[in-house]
N, C-alpha and C positions, 0 to 999 in steps of 0.2 A: 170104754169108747172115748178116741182122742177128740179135745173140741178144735174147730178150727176157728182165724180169727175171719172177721166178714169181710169181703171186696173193700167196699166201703171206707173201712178202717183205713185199710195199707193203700188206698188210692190218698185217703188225705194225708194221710202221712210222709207218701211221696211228693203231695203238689206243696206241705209246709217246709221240706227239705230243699226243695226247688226257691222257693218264695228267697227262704235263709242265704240261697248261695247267691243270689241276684243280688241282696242286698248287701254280702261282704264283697262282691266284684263292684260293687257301685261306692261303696265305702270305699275301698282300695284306691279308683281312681280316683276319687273327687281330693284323697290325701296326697295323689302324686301329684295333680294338678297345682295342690296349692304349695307344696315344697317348690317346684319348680318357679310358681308366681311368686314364692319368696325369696330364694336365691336371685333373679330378676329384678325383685324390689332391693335388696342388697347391693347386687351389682351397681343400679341408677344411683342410691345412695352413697357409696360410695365414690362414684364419678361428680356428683354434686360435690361433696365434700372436698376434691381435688381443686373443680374450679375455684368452688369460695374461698378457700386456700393460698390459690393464684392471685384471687381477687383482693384479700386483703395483704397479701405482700405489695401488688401492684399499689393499692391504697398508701399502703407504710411508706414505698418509697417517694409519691407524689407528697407525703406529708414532710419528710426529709428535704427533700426541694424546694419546697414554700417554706421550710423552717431557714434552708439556708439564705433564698432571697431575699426573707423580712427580715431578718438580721441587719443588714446596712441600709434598709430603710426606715428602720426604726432608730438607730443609733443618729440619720440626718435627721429625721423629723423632731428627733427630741433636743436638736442643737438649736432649733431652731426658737426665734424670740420674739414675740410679741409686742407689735409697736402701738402704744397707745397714744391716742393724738391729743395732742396740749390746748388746752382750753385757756384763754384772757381769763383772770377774776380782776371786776374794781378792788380798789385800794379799801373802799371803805364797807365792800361787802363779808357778810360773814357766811362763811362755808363749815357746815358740820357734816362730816364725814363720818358714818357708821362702819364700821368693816365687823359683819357677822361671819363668811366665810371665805375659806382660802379658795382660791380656782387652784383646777388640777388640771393642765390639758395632758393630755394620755394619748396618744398618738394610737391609732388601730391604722391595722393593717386587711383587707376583705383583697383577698386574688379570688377570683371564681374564673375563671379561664386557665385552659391546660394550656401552655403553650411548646409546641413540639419541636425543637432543632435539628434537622438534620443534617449534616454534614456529608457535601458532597464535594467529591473529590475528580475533578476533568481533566483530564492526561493531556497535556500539553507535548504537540509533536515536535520535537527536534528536527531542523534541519540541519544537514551536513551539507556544506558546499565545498567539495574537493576538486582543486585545480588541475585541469587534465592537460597537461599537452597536448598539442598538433600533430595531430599525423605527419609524418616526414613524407614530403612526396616519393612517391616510388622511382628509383634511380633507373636512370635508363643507359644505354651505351652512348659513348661519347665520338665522335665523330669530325675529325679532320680532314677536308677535304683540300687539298696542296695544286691539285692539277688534274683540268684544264684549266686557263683562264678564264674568267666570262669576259664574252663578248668575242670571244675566239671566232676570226672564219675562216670555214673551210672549202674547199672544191668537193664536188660528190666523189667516193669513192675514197678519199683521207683517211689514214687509221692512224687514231689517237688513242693516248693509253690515260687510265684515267688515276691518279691517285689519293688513296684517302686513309688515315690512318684509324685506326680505330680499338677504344678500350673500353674495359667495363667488367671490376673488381669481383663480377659474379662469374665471369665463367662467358666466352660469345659463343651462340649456336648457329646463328648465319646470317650472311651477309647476299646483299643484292644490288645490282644497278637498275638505277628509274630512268627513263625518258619518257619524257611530257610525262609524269605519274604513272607508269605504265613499267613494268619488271620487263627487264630484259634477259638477265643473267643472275644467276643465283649463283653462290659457293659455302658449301659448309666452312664453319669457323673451329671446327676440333678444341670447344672447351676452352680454347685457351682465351689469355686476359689481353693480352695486346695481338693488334692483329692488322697487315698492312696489306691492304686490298686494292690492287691494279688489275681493270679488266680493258681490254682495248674494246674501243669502238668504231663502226666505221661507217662512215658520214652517209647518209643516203640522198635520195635528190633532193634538191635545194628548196630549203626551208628555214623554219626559227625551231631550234630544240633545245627542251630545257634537262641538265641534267644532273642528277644527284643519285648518292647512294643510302643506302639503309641499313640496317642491322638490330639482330633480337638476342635477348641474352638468354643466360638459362631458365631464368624466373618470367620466360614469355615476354618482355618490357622491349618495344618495338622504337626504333627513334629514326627521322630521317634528315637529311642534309636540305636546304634549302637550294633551288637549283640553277645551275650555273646554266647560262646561256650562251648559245652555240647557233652563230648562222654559218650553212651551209648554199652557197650561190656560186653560181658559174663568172668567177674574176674574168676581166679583160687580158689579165697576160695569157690565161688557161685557154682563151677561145685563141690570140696569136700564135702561141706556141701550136694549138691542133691546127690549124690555118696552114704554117710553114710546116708540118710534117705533110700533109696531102699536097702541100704541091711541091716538093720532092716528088 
């Protein structure tokens, strides 16, 4: 007859297996945790080690700088001599003079202040002043005017021819007559560069009229003549002469 083993048994047995495995999964972690906390701790140290690093180069080179300024203030100060001030002795006094020790003056040196230079550098702007010439006035057409004469008078209904000569190096596009300021007649100029413009006019009733002509070139530039004055009035021979024709 087989023996069997008791409940009992194989339940402890279970819960010390149990027990076992909590404690190597607790073991496991508490080992990852502290690798990790020491690669951590290596890394800080490490980074410390850099700066202090830093820090004593920075040190070296401040002591380089204070070794090269005290050099020529150690070379004045030790040129430098001691004035001792001259005392009267009577004739008949006695002085005895001991000399136990020699003086040594030693010159030191204490910087304790960093002192920082900066060097800056502020861009100074340049002016240029370049000499520009003058706009050239813009040319305009040139304008002769030959005939009438001012001050010409006439009877109403006179036809006068007016002349005026006229140039302009671009090219003339047209030309016009003014009375009192006022276009009367226009003629194109066909481009060309001289150009002699007679237009008749004829005298209307009697008045004061001023008159001048004008002209535009190719490049639009407009010019006019100053204007010649023209009285138009009914003469004394004009009203004789109608007089003896009606009484025929």
């Amino acid at each position: 007859m087989k023996q069997t083993m008791p409940v009992w048994v194989g339940l402890t047995l279970l819960m010390l297996m149990l027990v076992l495995l909590s404690a190597f999964i607790f073991l496991y972690q508490s080992l990852s945790e502290q690798q990790i906390a020491s690669v951590g701790l290596q890394n800080t140290i490490s980074t410390l080690e850099s700066e202090r690093a830093a820090v004593d180069d920075a040190q070296m080179g401040l002591r380089v700088q204070l070794t090269q300024q005290a050099g020529p203030l150690a070379d004045y100060a030790a040129t430098q001599t001691a004035v001792v001030p001259t005392v009267a002795v009577p004739a008949d006094a006695t002085v005895d003079v001991a000399v136990t020790e020699e003086a040594t003056i030693t010159p030191t040196l204490a910087l304790s202040e960093t002192v920082v230079v900066t060097n800056t550098v502020t861009p100074t702007p340049t002016v240029v002043v370049s000499e520009t010439e003058p706009m050239p006035t813009p040319a305009v057409p040139e304008i002769s005017l030959s005939a009438p004469a001012d001050g010409l008078i006439l009877n109403p209904g006179n036809v006068i021819s007016v002349t005026a000569d006229i140039t302009d190096t671009r090219g003339l596009e047209q030309v016009w007559l003014l009375v009192n300021d006022e276009v009367v007649k226009t003629l194109a100029a066909a481009n060309k560069i001289e150009f002699k413009y007679q237009p008749e006019w004829v005298a209307p009733a009697t008045g004061r009229f001023e008159l001048a002509v004008g002209a535009k070139n190719l490049e639009g530039r407009e010019h006019s003549t100053q204007g010649i004055v023209i009285f138009v009035e009914q003469t004394s021979e004009t009203n004789t002469e109608t007089t003896s024709e009606n009484g025929e």
